[in-house]
N, C-alpha and C positions, 0 to 999 in steps of 0.2 A: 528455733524449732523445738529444742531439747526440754527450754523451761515452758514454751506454751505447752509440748505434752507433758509435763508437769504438774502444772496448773489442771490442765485440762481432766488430769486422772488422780486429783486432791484425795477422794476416797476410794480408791482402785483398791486398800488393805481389807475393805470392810466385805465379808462374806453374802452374794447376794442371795435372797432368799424369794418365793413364790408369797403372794398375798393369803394363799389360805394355811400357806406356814405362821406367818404370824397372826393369824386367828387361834391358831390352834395353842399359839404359845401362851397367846393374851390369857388364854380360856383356860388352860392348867394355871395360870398366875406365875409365869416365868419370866415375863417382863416387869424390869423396872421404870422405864421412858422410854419415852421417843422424841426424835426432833425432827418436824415437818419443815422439809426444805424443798422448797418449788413443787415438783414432781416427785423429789426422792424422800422417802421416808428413812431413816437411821435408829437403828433400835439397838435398847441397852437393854444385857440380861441379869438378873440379880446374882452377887456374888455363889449364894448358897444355890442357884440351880445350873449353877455354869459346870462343877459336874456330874451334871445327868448324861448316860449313853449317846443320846440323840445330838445335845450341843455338842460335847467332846468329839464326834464321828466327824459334824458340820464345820467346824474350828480346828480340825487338826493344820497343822501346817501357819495356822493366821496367827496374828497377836490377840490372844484375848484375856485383854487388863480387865480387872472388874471396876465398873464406874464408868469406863466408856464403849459408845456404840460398838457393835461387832454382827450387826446385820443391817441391812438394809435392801429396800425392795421399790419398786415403783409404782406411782397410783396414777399418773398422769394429771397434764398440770390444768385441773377442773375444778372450780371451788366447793362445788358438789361434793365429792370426793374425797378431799381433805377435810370438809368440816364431818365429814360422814365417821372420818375416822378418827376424827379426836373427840368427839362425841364417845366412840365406842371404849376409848382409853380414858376418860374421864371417869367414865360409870365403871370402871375395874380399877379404879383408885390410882392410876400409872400418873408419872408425872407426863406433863406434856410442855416442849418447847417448840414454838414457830419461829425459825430465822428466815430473814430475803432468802432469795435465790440468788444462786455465787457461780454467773457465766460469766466471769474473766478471761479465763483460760480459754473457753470455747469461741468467744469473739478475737481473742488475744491469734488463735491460730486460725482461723474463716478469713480475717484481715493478712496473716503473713503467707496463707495461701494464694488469696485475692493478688496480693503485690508481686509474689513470684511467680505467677502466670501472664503477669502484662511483663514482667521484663523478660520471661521466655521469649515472651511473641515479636517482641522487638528485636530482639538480640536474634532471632529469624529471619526480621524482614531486612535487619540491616548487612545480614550474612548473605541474603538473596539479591538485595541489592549493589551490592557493595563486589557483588563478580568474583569469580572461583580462584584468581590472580593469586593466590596467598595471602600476602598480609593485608591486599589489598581488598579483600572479602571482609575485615574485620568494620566495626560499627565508627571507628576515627579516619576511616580512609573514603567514607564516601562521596569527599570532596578531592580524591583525583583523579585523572583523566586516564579514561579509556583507551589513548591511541594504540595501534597497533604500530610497533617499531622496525621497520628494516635500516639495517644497519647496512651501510656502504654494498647494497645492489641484494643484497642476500635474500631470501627468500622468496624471492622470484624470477623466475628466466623470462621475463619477458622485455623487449626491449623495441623503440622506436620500429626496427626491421619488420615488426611483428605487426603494423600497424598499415594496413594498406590503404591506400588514400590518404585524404587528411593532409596534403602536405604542407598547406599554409597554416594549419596548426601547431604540427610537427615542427616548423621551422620555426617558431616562436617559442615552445616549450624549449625545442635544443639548443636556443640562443640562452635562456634561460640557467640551464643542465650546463652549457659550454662555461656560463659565468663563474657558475661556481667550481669547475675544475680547474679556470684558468683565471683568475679575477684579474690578473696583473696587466691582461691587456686589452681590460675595457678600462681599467679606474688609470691607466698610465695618457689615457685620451679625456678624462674630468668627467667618464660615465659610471653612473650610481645604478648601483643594481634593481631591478624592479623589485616590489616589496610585495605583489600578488597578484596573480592572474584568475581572471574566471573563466571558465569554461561554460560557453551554454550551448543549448541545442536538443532539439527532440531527444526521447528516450530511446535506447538503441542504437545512436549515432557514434560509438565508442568513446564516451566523454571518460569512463573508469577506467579504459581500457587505457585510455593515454597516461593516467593517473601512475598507473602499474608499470607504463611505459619509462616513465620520470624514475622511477622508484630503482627500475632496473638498471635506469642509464647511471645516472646521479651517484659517484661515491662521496655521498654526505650521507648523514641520517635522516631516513622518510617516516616521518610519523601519521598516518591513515586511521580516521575516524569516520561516521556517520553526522551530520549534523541533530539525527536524534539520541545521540547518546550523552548530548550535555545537560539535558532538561530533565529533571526529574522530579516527584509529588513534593521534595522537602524545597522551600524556601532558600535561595541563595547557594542551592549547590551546581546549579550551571553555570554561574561566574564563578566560583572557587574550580572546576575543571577547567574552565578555559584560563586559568591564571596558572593553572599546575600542567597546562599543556603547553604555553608560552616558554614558564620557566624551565621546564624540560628541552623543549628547542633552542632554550638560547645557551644554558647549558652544551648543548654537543654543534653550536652552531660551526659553520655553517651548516643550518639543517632545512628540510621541509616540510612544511605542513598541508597535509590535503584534507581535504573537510568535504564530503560526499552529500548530497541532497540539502545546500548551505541553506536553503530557503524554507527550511525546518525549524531555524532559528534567526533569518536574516530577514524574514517578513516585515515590511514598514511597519515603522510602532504609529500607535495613535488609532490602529483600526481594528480595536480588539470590542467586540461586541459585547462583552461582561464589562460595561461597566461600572468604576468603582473598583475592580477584583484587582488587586496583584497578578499581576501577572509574568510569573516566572521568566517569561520567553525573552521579553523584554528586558530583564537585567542580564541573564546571556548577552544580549546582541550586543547592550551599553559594553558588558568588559569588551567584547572583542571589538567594539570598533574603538577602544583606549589600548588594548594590544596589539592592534594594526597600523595604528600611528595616533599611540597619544603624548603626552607632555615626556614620556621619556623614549628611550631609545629602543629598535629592538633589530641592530646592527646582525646579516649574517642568516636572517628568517625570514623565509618567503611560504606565503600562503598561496594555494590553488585550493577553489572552488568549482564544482558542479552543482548547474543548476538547468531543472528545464522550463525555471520559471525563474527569469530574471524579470517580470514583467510586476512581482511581488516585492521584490527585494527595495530594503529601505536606500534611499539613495545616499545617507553618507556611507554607506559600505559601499558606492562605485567611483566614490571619488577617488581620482589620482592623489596616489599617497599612501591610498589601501588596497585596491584594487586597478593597479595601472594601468593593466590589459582586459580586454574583452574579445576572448578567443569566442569564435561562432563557428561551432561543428554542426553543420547542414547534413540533410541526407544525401548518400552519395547521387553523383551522378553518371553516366553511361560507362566514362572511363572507371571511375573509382570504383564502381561497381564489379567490374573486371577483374581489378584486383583484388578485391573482397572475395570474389569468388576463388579465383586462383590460390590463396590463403587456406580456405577450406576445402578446398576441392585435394591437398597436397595428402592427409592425409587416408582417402578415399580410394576404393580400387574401382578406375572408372571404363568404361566401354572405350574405346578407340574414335568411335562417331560421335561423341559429345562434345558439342563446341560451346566455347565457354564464352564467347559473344553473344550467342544466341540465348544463353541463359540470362546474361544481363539485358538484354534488351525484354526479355519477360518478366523483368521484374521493375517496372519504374516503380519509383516512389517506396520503395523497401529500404531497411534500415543496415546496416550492416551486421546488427542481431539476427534480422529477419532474415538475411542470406545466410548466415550460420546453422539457423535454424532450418530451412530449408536442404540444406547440405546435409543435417541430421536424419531428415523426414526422408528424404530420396534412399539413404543406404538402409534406413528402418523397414521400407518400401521394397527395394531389392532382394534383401534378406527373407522377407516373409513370404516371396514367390519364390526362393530357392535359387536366384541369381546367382554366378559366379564375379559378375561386375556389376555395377551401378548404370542403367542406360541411361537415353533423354527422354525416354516414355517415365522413366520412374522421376526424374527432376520435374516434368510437366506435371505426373500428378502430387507430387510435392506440392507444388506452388499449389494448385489446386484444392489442396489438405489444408493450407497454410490461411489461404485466403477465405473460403467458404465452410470449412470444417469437415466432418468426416461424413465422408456417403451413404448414405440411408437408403438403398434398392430394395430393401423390405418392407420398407413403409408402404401403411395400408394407404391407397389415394383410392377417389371413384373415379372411375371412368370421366364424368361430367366435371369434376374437379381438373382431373388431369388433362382434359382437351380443354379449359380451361385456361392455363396455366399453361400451355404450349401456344394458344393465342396471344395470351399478354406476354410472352419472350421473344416470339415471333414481330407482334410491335415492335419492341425496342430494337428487336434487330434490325426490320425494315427500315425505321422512320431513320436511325442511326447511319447507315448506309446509303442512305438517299438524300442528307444535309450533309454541307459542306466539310462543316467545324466540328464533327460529333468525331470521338474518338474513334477509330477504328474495332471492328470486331474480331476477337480472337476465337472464342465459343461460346454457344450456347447448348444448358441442357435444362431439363424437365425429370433431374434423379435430384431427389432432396438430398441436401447436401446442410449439415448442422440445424441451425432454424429454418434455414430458405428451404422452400418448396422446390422454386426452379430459380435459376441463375444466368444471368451473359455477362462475358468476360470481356474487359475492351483496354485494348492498348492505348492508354494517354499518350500526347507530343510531349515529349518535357521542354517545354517551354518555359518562359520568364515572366511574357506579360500574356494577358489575356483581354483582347477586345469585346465589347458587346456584342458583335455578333457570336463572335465564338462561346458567349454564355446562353445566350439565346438559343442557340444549339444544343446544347447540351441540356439544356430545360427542355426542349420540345423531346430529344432524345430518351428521356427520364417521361414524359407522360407519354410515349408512344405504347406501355403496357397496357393502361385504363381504357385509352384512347380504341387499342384493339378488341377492346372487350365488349364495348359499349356500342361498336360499330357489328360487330357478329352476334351477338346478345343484345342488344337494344340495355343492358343495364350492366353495373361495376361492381367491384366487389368490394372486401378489405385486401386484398392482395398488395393494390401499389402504396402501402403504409410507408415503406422507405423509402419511395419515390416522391411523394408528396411531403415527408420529411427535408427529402435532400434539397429540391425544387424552391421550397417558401425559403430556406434557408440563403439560397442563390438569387433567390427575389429580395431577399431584404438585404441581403451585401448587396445588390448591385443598387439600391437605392438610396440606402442608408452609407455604405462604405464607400464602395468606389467611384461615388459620384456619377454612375453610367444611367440617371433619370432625366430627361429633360423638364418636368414639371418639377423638381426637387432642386437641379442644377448640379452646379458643380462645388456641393457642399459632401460632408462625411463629419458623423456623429461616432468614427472609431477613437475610442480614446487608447492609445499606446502607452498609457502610466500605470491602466489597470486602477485608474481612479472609481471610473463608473461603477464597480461593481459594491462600489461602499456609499452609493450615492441612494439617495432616496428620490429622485426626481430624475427625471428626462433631462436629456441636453435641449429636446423642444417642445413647443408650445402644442396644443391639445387639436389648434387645428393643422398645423404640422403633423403630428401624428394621423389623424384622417386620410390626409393626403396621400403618405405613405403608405396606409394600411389599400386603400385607394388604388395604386400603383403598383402594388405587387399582386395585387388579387388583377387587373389588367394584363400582369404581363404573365400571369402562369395561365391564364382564359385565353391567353391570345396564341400563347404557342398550342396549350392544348386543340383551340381550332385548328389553330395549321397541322398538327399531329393527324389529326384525325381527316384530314382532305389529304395527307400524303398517301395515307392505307386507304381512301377511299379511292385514288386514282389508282392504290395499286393492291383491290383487293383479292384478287387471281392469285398473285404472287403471296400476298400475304397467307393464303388458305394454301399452298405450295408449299411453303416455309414449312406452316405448322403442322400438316401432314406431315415432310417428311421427320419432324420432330416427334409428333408423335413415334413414325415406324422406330427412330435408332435411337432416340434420347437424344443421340449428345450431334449435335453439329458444327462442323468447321467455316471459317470463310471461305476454302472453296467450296462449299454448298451452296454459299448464297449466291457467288460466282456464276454458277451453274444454271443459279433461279432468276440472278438480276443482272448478269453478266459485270463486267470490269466496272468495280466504282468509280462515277463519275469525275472523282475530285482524288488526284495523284495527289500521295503525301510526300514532302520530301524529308529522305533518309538521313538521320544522322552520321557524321564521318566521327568515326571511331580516332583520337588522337592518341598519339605514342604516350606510353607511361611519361607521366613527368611533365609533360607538355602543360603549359599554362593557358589551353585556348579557351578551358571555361564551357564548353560544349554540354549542352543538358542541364540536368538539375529539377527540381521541383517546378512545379506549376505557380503562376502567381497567387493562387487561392490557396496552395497548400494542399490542394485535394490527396489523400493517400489511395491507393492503389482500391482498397477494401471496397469505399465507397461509388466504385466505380462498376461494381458489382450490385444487380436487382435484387431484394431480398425481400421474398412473398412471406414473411413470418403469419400475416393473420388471414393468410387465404384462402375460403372456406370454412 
C-alpha cells in the first residue's frame, strides 16, 4: 500500500499552480519548458527568474533546482487542450516535451483496493458462517459440526418421568439408555447394541421431547443438531460435518447422536429436480449413511432421528444396521391425553370443579403440543378476566381460541348475511343429528371467529376403522350447510368452500384409496413410498380416470340429495334452530335436545383405562382427520 502511494504521488514535490498562472508566467517570459504529461502539465522556470518575489513566495519550502520542473497545473486529458497549449509555448520560444501518461501507481492501488475488499467480504461471510463458537467462527473451521454437547445428563432436567404417555416408546428408548449404563448384561447374552433408532410421527407428538428425554437419562454424551445445519452454499462441507460429528462421538463413545428434522438431509437421492446440478444434500446423506455402518466400525454410537416424513426418506438409511428401530409416536389417545394434561395442568392454579377427563375427552385428535398450548391459552384467558383460578369456562374457551382463532363480535355482518350464516350452521347441525355416523355435536355459533364467519364444533369417536357408511355420513353431514341454503333461498353461496373442500377430498379417498367404489372395486392407487409424487403420469389409464371423476361427483350429488330431503322433512325444526341462533349466537346440544329431542342413535362411551394399562382404547380416526377439520369454516361467505 506504502509503494502504490508512492507511485501513485511520483510528483507530489512539484508546487501546483492555476492555468492563468502559467499564462501570466509564459507572457513575462519566465518559463523555460514544459513537459505535457496526460492531463498534467510540469513546468520549468529559468535559472535567472527563479529569484523573482512572486516564484520565491510560491517555492518557499519546495525544492527548487534550476533545470528542473517546479510547477505544474492541470488541463484535462482533451487533445484539444494540449495541442492548444503547446502551440502557445511554441510561439514564445519555450522548449516543449510530450511523455505517455504514467498510471502505474494509480492502477497499481484501484487493483490492491479492488483485492482487499473481496477478501474483506469473505473473511465476513466465513466469520458469519462459521458460528460465534470461537475458533470455530474462524474461515478453517467451517467444516465442523455444529452439535450441541450435553455431557452426562447436564443441561437439562428433563427426564422419561416428564414424558406422559408414550409408553411403547419410552420403553424402547429406556431399553436403549439402560444399554449403555449397563452393557454387561445385554452383550454377557450375544446381544449387540442397536446402532439407531427413528422416531416418526406427526408434528407435536413429543418426538424432541423424548430426544431431551434420552439426553437427561443417558450418562454418556448427547450430541443434538438440526438436520439443516449440515448443508451449507459451499461444496463438500456437509460431509466434512458429518465426519467431524462422528469423530467427535466416537471420541467420547459411548455417546449419542440425535439429528432433529433428519429428512432435511435423508430425502431419497435420485429425485432431485435440478438436473445435472450437484447437489450438496446428497453428498451429506452418502457420508452418513458410510458413518452409520459403513466398511469401518463405529463401535459405542447410536444415532436417534426425527422425522415427520419418513415417507421421504431414502430407504438405505432404514435398513437394519442403521436405523434398527422405528419408533411411531402417534397422537395421543383418551388415556395419554389424560396424562398430558395432568403434566401441564401441575403447574396451573386451577378451580376445584375442573375435571381433567372431561378436558381430554374435548380434545380428540390434539397433539400433546396442542394440550400444552391450550393449558397456556386457558390461564392467559383467566388472567385477563381477573380470575383468582383457572375455571372450565376458561379451558372450553381455550380450545375454542385454539381451534377457530380469536373471536371477532365486532365484525361488521348484514343482517341478510348473518341470517344467512345461521341457516347454513343450522344445516349442519340438523342433517348431523339426524344420521347415524355423523359425529356428535358439541356447538354451534354465528360470532366470527379467525377467518370463519360462523362455525359447529363436533365431537369425532376415536375410532380405528371407518366403514362406508360412516363416510357417507359425514359427507352428507359436511353438505347439510349449502343444502340449508338453497332449501330457504332457493340459491348458494361461497360459504361452504371448506365443506366442498373437505367432501371431494373424502370422495376421492374413498374411491381412489380405500377401495369403498363398487364400480372402481377393490383397488387403491395410495402409494405408501411417496413415489407418486415424482411420477409424471397416473397409476391409471384416461378411461379410469373418467370413471372416478364419474363416481365421486355421484356420491357427493347423492348425499347432497339426501341432505337436503333430511331439512326438507325437517324444515320447522331447522327454521327453530336457526332462530334461536340467531337470538344467542352461540348454542349447545342441549338446544337441539330441546328442538329435536334425544338423538336417535346412542353413542357408546369410551371406558377411560388406568394409567399404564395396555388396552389401546382410542386413538386417531382411520382417515387421520384432526380435530380442526371437523370444524365449518364460511371464509368466502358473502
Amino acid at each position: 500500500m506504502i509503494l502504490a502511494m508512492g507511485l501513485f504521488n511520483f510528483n507530489s514535490h512539484l508546487v501546483r499552480i492555476d492555468i492563468s498562472d502559467y499564462d501570466k508566467y509564459l507572457n513575462q517570459g519566465d518559463v523555460q519548458g514544459i513537459v505535457v504529461n496526460g492531463d498534467a502539465v510540469l513546468v520549468t522556470i529559468r535559472k535567472d527568474r527563479l529569484g523573482k518575489e512572486e516564484h520565491r513566495k510560491k517555492l518557499a519550502g519546495a525544492e527548487a533546482k534550476a533545470g528542473v520542473p517546479q510547477y505544474s497545473f492541470y488541463i484535462g486529458n482533451t487533445p484539444q487542450m494540449q495541442q492548444q497549449v503547446i502551440e502557445e509555448a511554441r510561439a514564445k520560444k519555450v522548449d516543449v516535451r510530450i511523455e505517455p501518461q504514467n498510471d502505474m501507481g494509480r492502477e497499481i492501488l484501484q487493483w490492491m483496493l479492488f483485492i482487499g475488499a473481496i477478501v474483506l467480504v469473505w473473511m465476513f461471510m466465513m466469520r458469519r458462517m462459521g458460528g460465534p463458537s470461537g475458533p470455530g467462527g474462524q474461515i478453517f473451521n467451517i467444516g465442523k459440526s455444529r452439535a450441541q454437547v450435553f455431557e452426562g445428563g447436564k443441561s437439562t432436567d428433563i427426564t422419561f418421568n416428564d414424558v406422559a404417555g408414550l409408553e411403547e416408546a419410552k420403553e424402547e428408548l429406556q431399553e436403549i439408555v439402560d444399554f449403555l449404563k449397563t452393557p454387561k448384561k445385554y452383550t454377557d447374552l450375544g446381544a449387540k447394541i442397536p446402532k439407531g433408532a427413528l422416531l416418526v410421527g406427526p408434528p407435536g407428538t413429543g418426538k424432541t421431547l423424548l430426544a431431551k428425554a434420552i439426553a437427561g437419562e443417558a450418562q454418556v454424551p448427547f450430541f443434538s443438531l438440526s438436520g439443516s445445519d449440515f448443508v451449507e452454499m459451499f461444496v463438500g462441507v456437509g460431509a466434512s460435518r458429518v465426519r467431524d460429528l462422528f469423530k467427535q462421538a466416537k471420541e467420547k463413545a459411548p455417546s449419542i447422536i440425535f439429528i432433529d428434522e433428519i429428512d432435511a438431509i435423508g430425502r431419497a437421492r435420485g429425485r432431485n429436480v435440478n438436473m445435472g446440478s450437484n447437489d450438496e444434500r446428497e453428498n451429506t446423506l452418502n457420508q452418513l449413511l458410510t458413518e452409520m455402518d459403513g466398511f469401518g466400525t463405529n463401535t459405542g454410537v447410536i444415532l436417534i432421528g426425527a422425522t415427520n416424513r419418513a415417507d421421504v426418506l431414502d430407504r438405505a438409511l432404514l435398513r437394519p444396521g442403521r436405523f434398527d428401530r422405528q419408533i411411531f409416536v402417534d397422537m395421543p389417545d383418551l388415556n395419554e391425553r389424560i396424562a398430558i394434561f395432568k403434566v401441564h395442568l401441575k403447574p396451573l392454579k386451577m378451580d376445584i370443579m375442573v375435571d381433567v377427563e372431561f378436558l381430554a375427552r374435548q380434545t380428540p385428535g390434539f397433539s400433546g403440543a396442542d394440550i400444552a398450548n391450550i393449558c397456556n391459552e386457558a390461564a392467559l384467558i383467566a388472567a385477563r378476566r381477573k380470575k383468582t383460578s383457572v375455571e372450565k369456562q376458561d379451558f372450553l374457551d381455550a380450545v375454542d381460541r385454539v381451534i377457530g382463532g380469536l373471536e371477532k363480535k365486532n365484525k361488521i355482518i348484514t343482517s341478510d348475511e348473518k341470517r344467512a350464516i345461521a341457516f347454513h350452521e343450522a344445516g349442519h347441525a340438523t342433517v348431523s343429528w339426524l344420521v347415524e355416523h355423523a359425529s356428535p355435536l358439541v356447538k354451534v355459533t354465528i360470532v366470527p371467529r379467525g377467518r370463519s364467519l360462523g362455525a359447529a364444533w363436533y365431537l369425532p369417536d376415536e375410532r380405528h376403522l371407518t366403514t362406508t357408511e360412516q363416510m357417507l355420513d359425514e359427507i352428507c353431514a359436511a353438505m347439510g350447510g349449502r343444502a340449508a341454503e338453497e332449501i330457504m333461498y332457493g340459491k348458494v353461496s361461497t360459504g361452504a368452500l371448506s365443506d366442498l373442500e373437505k367432501v371431494t377430498k373424502q370422495a376421492y379417498a374413498m374411491v381412489t384409496v380405500y377401495g369403498l367404489n363398487e364400480k372402481i372395486g377393490n383397488i387403491s392407487f395410495y402409494d405408501s413410498s411417496g413415489q407418486t409424487e415424482y411420477s409424471f403420469s397416473k397409476p391409471y389409464s384416461d378411461r379410469t380416470a373418467q370413471t372416478i371423476d364419474e363416481e365421486v361427483r355421484n356420491i357427493v350429488e347423492e348425499q347432497y340429495t339426501r341432505a337436503k330431503q333430511i331439512l326438507t322433512e325437517n324444515k320447522d325444526k331447522l327454521t327453530a334452530l336457526a332462530t334461536q341462533l340467531l337470538e344467542k349466537e352461540v348454542i349447545f346440544k342441549e338446544d337441539l335436545e330441546k328442538i329435536f329431542g334425544d338423538r336417535p342413535f346412542a353413542r357408546e362411551e369410551q371406558v377411560v383405562t388406568p394409567a399404564g394399562s395396555q388396552n389401546g382404547n382410542g386413538g386417531n380416526t382411520a382417515e387421520e382427520t384432526p380435530l380442526p377439520s371437523n370444524k365449518d369454516d364460511n371464509t368466502s361467505l358473502g
